[in-house]
C-alpha positions in Angstrom: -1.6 14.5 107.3 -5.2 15.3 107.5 -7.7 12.5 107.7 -9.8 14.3 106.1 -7.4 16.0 103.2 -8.1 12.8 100.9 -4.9 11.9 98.5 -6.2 12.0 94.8 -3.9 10.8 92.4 -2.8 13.6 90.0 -2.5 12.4 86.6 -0.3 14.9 84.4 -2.1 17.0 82.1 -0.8 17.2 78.4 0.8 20.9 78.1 -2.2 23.3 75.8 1.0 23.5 73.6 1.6 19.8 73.4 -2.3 19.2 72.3 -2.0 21.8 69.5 1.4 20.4 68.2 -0.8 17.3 67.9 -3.3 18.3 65.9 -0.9 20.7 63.7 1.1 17.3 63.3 -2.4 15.4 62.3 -3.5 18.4 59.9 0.3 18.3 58.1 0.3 14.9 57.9 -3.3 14.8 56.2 -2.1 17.8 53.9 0.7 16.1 52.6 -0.6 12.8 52.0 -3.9 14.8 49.8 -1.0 16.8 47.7 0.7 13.4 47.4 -2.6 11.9 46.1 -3.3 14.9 43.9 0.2 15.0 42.4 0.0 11.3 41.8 -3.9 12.3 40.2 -2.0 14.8 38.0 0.9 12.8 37.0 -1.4 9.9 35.9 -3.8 12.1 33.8 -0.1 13.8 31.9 1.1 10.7 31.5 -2.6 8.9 30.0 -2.6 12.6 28.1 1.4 12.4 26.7 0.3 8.1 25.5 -3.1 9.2 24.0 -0.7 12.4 22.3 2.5 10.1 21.1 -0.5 7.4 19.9 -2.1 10.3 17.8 1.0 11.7 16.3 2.3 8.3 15.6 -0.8 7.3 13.7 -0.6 11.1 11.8 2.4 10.1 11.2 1.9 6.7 9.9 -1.1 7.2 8.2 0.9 10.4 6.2 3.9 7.9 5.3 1.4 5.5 3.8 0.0 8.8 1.8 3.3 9.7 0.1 4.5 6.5 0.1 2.9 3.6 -2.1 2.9 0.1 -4.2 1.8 -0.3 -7.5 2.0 -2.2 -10.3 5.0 -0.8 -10.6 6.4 -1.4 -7.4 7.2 0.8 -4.5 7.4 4.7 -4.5 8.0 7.3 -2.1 6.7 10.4 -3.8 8.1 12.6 -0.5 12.1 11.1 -1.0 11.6 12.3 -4.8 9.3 15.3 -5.2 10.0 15.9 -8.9 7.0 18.1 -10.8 6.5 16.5 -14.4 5.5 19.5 -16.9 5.4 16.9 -19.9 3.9 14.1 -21.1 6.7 12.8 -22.7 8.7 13.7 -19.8 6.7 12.0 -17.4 6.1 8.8 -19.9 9.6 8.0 -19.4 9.3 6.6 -16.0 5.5 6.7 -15.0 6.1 5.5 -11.4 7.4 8.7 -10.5 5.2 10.8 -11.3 3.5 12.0 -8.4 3.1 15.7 -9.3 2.1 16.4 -12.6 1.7 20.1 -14.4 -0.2 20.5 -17.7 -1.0 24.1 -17.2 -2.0 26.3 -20.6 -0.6 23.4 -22.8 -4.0 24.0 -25.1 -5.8 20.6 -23.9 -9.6 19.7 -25.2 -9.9 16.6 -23.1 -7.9 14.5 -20.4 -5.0 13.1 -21.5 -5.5 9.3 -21.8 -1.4 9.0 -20.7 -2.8 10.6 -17.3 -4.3 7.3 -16.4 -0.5 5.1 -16.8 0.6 7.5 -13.7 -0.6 5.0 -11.0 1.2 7.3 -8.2 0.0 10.3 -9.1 -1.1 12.7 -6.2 -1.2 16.3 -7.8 -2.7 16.7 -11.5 -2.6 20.6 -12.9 -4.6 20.8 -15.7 -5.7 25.1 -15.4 -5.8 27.1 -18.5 -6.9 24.9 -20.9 -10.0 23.7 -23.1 -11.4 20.6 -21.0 -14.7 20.2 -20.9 -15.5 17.0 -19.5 -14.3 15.0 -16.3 -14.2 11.4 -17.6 -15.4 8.7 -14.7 -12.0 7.3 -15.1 -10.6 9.3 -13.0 -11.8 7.2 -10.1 -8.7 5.1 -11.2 -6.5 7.5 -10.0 -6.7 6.0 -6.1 -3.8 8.3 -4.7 -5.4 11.5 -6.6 -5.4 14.0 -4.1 -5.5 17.5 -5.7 -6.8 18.4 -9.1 -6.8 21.9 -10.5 -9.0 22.5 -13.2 -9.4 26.4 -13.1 -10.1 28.2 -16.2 -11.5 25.4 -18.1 -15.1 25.9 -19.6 -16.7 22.9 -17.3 -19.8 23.6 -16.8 -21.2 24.5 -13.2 -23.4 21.2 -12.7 -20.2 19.0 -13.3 -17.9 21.5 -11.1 -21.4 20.9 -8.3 -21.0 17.2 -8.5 -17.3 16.9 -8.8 -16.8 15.8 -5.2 -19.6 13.4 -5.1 -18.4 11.7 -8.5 -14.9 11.7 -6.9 -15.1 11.5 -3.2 -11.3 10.0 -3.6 -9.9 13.0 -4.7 -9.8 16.0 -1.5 -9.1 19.1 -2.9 -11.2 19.9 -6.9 -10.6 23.7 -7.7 -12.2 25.0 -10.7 
């Protein structure tokens, strides 16, 4: 050998192929831990969404059973199990913790009928096509009065103005 040819030691040089395998390897492997952090993101947020959903429509759901379904003096009634519509009074006297849905429509009525106030479950009262006049304050009694129908009385228009503020129990007044 020459003396002066000097011996370096060769150390092997990664392959340009082996260096970009590398960092396609790095790049995959950060790729697929971000989609499994996003899917995990996603899955979380559903899932949070789906409880906050069943929570809602379980409490819509609750709070409507408690609507149709009630305890009075007379005990308990579930107007939903037995949807009967009472077109008498005399009908509807002969078990007055049924009567949820009550129609009095054209029967030629001045005033509201004093029975009215017995029917402690009472949700619907049809009174249209009659002679009534007055809303008596009484009707704040009714606590599960939901719908009254009073069209084609003669009330007058101040009464049918302050109808919902008088009786802010009762959600639907038509006139």
């Amino acid at each position: 050998m020459d003396e002066n040819t000097s011996q370096t030691p060769i150390t092997p040089q990664p392959a340009q192929g082996s260096r970009l395998t590398l960092a396609f390897r790095l790049a995959l492997a950060i790729v697929f831990v971000g989609l499994l952090v996003g899917t995990a993101y996603v899955l979380s947020i559903n899932k949070n969404a789906q409880t906050t959903t069943g929570q809602k429509e379980a409490s819509q759901k609750n709070a409507a059973s408690k609507q149709n379904y009630t305890t009075t003096a007379y005990g308990t009634y579930d107007c939903i199990k037995d949807p009967k519509i009472f077109t008498s009074l005399q009908e509807a006297e002969k078990d007055p913790k049924k009567v949820c849905f009550l129609n009095l429509a054209g029967q030629h009525l001045t005033q509201f009928p004093p029975e009215i106030f017995e029917f402690k479950n009472i949700r619907t009262l049809i009174l249209s096509n009659n002679n009534i006049q007055d809303l008596p304050k009484s009707l704040t009694q009714l606590k599960y009065l939901q719908t009254l129908i009073l069209k084609n009385n003669p009330i007058n228009k101040d009464k049918q103005k302050n109808a919902h503020t008088l009786f802010p129990q009762i959600g639907v007044i038509e006139f």
